[in-house]
C-alpha positions, 0 to 999 in steps of 0.5 A: 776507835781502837787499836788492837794488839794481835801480838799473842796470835803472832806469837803462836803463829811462830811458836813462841813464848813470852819468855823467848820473845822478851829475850830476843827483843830486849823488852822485860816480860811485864811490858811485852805482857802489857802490850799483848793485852792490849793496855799499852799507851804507846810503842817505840818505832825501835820495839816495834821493829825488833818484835817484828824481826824476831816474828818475822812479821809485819807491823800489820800483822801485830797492830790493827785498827777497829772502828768502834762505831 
């Protein structure tokens, strides 16, 4: 099972680099890189939602979850 980060495809979506989302966030640009690639261990519920204030998007819309069998 994996849980995958559409957070690059929201983030185009909305027009929005890197740069400006790690600034509305308040998350460097190396963690958020992290995320949106997928090799994230782990998110706070706090990140999680300041990420979907500023895309104005759900948690469904970034995290998915694939069965990988």
């Amino acid at each position: 099972m994996s849980i995958i980060v559409n957070l690059d495809v929201m983030m185009a979506k909305r027009k929005m680099s890197l740069n400006e989302l790690s600034e509305l966030v308040g998350v460097t640009i190396v963690n958020l890189s992290i995320l949106k690639q997928s090799k994230g261990k782990a998110i706070r519920f706090s990140t999680l939602e300041a990420i979907c204030k500023a895309l104005d998007c759900q948690p469904g819309d970034i995290l998915e979850y694939r069965d990988d069998e």
